[in-house]
BAMILO-917534 format. One record per residue (C-alpha): x, y, z. Coordinates in steps of 0.1 Angstrom, whole numbers, plus 2048, in hexadecimal, padded with zeros to 3 digits. Layout:
XYZ/...
//
This chain:
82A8B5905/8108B98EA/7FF89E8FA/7FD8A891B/7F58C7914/7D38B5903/7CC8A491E/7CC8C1938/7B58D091E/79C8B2924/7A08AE947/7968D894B/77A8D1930/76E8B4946/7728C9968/7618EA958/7488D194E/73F8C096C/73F8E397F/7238ED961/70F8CE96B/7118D4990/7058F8990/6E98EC979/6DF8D7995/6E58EB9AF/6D190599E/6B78EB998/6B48E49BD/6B390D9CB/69B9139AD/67E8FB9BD/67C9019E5/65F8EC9E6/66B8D09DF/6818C29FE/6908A09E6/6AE8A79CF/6A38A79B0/6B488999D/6CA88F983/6BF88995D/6CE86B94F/6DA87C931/6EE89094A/70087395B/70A86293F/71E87E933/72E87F956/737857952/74086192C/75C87A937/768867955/76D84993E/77F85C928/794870940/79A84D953/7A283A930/7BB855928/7D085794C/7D183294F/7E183292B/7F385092B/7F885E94B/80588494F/82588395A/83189897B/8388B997D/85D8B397F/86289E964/861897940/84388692D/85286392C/84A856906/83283B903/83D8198FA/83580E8D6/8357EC8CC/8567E18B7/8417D489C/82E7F8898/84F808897/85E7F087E/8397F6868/83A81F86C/85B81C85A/84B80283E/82F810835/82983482A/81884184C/81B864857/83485B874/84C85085A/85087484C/85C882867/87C86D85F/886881843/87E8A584C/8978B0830/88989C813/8638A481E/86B8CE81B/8838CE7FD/8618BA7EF/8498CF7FB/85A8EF7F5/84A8FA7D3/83A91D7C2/8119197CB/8029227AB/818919795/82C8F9781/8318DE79C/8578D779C/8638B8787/86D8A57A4/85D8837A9/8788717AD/8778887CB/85687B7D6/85F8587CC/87D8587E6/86785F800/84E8497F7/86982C7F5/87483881D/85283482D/844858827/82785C80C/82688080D/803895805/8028A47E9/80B8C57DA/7E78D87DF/7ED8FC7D0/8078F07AF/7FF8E378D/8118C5780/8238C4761/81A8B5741/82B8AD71E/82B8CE706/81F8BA6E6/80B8966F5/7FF8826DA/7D688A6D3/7D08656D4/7DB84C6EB/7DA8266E0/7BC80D6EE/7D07ED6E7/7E47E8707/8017D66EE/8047F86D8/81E7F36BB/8328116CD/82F8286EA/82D84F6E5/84E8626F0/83C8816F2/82487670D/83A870727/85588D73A/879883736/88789874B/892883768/89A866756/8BA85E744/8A784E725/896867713/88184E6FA/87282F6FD/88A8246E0/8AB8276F9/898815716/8937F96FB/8B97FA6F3/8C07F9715/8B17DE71E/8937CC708/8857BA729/87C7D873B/8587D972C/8597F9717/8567E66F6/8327D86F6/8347C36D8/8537B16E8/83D7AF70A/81B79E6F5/82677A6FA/82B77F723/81676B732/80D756716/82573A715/82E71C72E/85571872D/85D70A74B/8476FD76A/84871D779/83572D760/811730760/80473F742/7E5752747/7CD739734/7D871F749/7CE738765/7AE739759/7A6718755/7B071077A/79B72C78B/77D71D76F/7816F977F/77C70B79F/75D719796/76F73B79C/76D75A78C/78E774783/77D79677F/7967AE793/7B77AF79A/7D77BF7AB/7FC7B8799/8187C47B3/8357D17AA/82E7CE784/8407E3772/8347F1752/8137DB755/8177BF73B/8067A9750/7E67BE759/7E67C8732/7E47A372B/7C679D743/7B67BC735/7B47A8712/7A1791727/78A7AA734/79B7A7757/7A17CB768/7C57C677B/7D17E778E/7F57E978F/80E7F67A9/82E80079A/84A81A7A1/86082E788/88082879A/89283D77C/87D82D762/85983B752/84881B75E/82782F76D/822840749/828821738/810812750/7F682F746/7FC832720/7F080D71E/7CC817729/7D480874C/7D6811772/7F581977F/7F58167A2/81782D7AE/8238177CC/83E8077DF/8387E47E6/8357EB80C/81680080B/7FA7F4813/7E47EF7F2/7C880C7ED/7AF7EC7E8/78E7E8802/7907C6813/7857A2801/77E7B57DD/79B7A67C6/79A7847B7/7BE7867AD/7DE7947BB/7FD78D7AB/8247937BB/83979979A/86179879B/8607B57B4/85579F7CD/87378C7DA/88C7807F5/89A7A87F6/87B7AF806/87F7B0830/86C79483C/8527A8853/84C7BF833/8457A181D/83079183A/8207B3839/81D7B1814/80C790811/7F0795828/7E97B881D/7E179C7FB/7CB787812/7BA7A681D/7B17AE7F6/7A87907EB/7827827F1/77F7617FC/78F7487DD/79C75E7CF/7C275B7C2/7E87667CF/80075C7B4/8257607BB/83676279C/85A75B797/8637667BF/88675D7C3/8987577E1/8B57437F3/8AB71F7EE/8AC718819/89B73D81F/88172D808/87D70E81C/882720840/87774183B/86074981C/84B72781B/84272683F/83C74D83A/82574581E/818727830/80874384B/7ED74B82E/7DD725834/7D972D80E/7D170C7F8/7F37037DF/7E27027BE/8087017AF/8287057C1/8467027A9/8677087B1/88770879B/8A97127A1/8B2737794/8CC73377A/8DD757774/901761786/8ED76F7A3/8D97507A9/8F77387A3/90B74D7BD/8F07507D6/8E07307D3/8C173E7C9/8A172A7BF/8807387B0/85D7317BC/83B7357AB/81F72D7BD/7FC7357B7/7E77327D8/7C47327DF/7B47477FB/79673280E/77673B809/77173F82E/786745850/
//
């Protein structure tokens, strides 16, 4: 309705308009009796006429107003739009969760932002990146610490920096009991990276010296899906700036991210990555990046990476685990799509009670993007 109603708006712009350049002419004409020829008119004059027909023609032949009688039939949208406006945090996407999107944006203007981002993170997660809050202050610890630490491998991370309220854990010392692997503990997280235990490791010297014999140059990077940054605080030692798109999901891992001196990048692995094209000599899919992905997200995924990276530059799938024939029929020919060069492509099976039960396998694979298409 909205639509037509835009259109009719046009169409009696372009009408009133052609009247306006008739008279003009007409005028024109009465205006000089002497002269017995038309006068021509101005070019200017007729290429605005051939501007609005265009237009007017462009829009009926793509959109035509329905008749009087009968409803605005919708327009047909591609299936793989449809599936995308559901992925990826477009606007279209909100309208899905009209519930969530006003408890979020129902807030006090001018004062304390409520404590809700795992509010905002829910809809994130559904497709819907929502603005946001304009006329609300966020909230910040009481009592922060006055200095923050410039080693990204601190010997501990301040509690006080960091709002508890929405998490379970209220300290850095019970994430730590819970689980030591979830990269809260930096000194536990320094050898990450480091060490070659099994062929699908590649420790980040060796990384180096590959991209070295290939006369090519890591400066910038993006880590998906990495957590509390242990990998981007590693490259920083090596005075290699890696962004890094994490979510919370019930866990301070954007703080963490930020207390390290890093840039937390606060983003669901479907979004498309707030990088310009070809700029990134690195991009790196962490554990987050696996076979629970849909298949047209990860395809999505993979050449939002392409688009990134400059010519030679690197995609390095680390420790992406799958089914061992979705790997063969699925993920490899998926990957294949890239016509990336295999600089290593390791696979092993995946040796925890999930993998044993699924038949699971892991891959790492560290591809090279041609210099030229």
């Amino acid at each position: 309705m909205g639509f037509t109603m835009g259109l009719n708006l046009l169409l009696l712009m372009a009408m009133v308009a052609t009247n306006i350049l008739s008279l003009y002419h007409l005028s024109s004409t009465i205006q000089t009796p002497k002269s017995p020829a038309p006068q021509p008119v101005p070019d200017h004059l007729i290429h605005q006429l051939h501007t609005i027909r265009a237009t007017i023609n462009h829009l009926t032949r793509h959109h035509p107003s329905p008749p009087a009688t009968t409803k605005a039939a919708k327009p047909t949208i591609p299936s793989d739009l449809l599936l995308y406006s559901q992925l990826s945090p477009i606007a279209s996407s909100c309208h899905n969760h009209p519930e969530l999107l006003h408890k979020y944006m129902t807030y006090t203007p001018f004062s304390l932002c409520p404590l809700d981002s795992d509010l905002a993170e829910s809809l994130t997660l559904r497709g819907c990146h929502p603005l946001p809050r304009r006329r609300c202050f966020t909230k910040t610890p009481p009592k922060p610490t006055s200095s923050l630490p410039q080693d990204p491998f601190p010997s501990s991370l301040p509690d006080a920096n960091v709002l508890w309220t929405k998490y379970s854990c209220k300290s850095f010392s019970c994430l730590n009991r819970q689980n030591l692997n979830l990269g809260f503990d930096p000194p536990h997280e320094v050898v990450n990276f480091m060490t070659y235990k099994s062929e699908l490791d590649l420790p980040i010297p060796q990384l180096f010296q590959i991209a070295k014999a290939a006369n090519s140059v890591l400066r910038l990077g993006v880590d998906i899906g990495g957590g509390t940054g242990s990998f981007a605080a590693r490259m920083k030692l090596y005075n290699v700036t890696i962004i890094t798109t994490t979510m919370n999901l019930g866990i301070p891992n954007n703080e963490v991210v930020a207390l390290r001196g890093l840039v937390p990048i606060h983003a669901p692995l479907q979004q498309r990555l707030p990088v310009f094209d070809g700029v990134m000599d690195l991009v790196r899919c962490g554990h987050a990046v696996n076979r629970w992905i849909p298949v047209t997200a990860l395809e999505f995924l993979l050449f939002d990476a392409d688009r990134v990276l400059r010519g030679g530059g690197y995609l390095w799938l680390d420790h992406f685990f799958s089914k061992g024939a979705d790997l063969d029929k699925v993920f490899g020919p998926l990957i294949g799509k890239l016509g990336y060069r295999k600089v290593k492509w390791a696979t092993a099976s995946k040796n925890d009670s999930g993998g044993l039960k699924n038949g699971e396998v892991y891959l790492s694979a560290l591809l090279q993007k041609p210099v030229s298409k």
